[in-house]
C-alpha positions as CSV (number, residue, x, y, z in Angstrom):
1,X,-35.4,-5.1,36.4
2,X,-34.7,-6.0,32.8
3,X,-35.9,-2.5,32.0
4,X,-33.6,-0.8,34.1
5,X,-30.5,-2.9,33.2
6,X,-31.7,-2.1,29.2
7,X,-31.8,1.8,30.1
8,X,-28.3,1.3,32.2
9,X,-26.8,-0.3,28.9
10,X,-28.4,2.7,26.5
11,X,-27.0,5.3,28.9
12,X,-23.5,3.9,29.0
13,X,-23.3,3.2,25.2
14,X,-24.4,6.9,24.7
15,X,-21.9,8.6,27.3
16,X,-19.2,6.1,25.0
17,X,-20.3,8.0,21.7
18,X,-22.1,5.2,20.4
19,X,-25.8,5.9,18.5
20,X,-28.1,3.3,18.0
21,X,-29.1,2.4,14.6
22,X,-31.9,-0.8,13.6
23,X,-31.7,-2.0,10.6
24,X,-34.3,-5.2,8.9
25,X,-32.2,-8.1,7.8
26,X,-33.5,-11.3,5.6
27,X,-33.2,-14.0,8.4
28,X,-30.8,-16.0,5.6
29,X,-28.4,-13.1,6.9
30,X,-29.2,-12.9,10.5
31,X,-28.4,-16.8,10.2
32,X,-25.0,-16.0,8.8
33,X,-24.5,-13.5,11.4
34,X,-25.0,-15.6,13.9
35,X,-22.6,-18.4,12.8
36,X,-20.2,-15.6,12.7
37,X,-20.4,-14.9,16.3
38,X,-20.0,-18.3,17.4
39,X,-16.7,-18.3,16.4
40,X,-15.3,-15.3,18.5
41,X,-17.4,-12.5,18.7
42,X,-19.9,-12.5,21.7
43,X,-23.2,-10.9,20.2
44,X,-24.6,-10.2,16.4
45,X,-23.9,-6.3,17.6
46,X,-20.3,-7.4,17.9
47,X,-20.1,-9.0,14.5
48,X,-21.9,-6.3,13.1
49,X,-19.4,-3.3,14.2
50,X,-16.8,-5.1,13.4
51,X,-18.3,-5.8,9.5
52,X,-19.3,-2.4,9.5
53,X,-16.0,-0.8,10.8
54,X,-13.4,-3.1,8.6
55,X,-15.4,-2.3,5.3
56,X,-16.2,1.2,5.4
57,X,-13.6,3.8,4.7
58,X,-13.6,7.6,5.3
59,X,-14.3,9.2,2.2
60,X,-16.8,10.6,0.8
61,X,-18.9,8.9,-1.5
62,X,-19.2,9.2,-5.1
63,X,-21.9,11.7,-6.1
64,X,-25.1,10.1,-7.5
65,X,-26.1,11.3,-11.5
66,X,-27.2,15.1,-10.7
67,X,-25.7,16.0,-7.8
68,X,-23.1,17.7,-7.2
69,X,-19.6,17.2,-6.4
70,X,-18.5,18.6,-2.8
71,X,-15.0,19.4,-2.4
């Protein structure tokens, strides 16, 4: 049952343009993370996006020592 709900959850985020990404985190920041959400954001996925959307800007990013510059 668990694994159907899972799949049910993974469908929906995909047909709502969401990807899924994992990332490895020191547990000193998945601590962090987690006092974030008790505040007012539901799950660490939660405070995550919202990190992640509120600190990235579009742009491109600078280019790294030999490569080049795309305009």
């Amino acid at each position: 049952m668990a694994q159907h709900r899972k799949a049910e959850q993974r469908r929906k985020r995909r047909q709502d343009g969401l990807r899924p990404l994992e990332i490895w985190l020191p547990a000193a920041t998945i601590e962090m993370l987690d006092q974030l959400k008790r505040d007012d954001l539901s799950s660490r996925e939660a405070v995550i996006a919202t990190i992640v959307a509120t600190t990235l800007s579009v742009r491109s990013p600078e280019p790294s020592e030999g490569q080049p510059m795309i305009l």
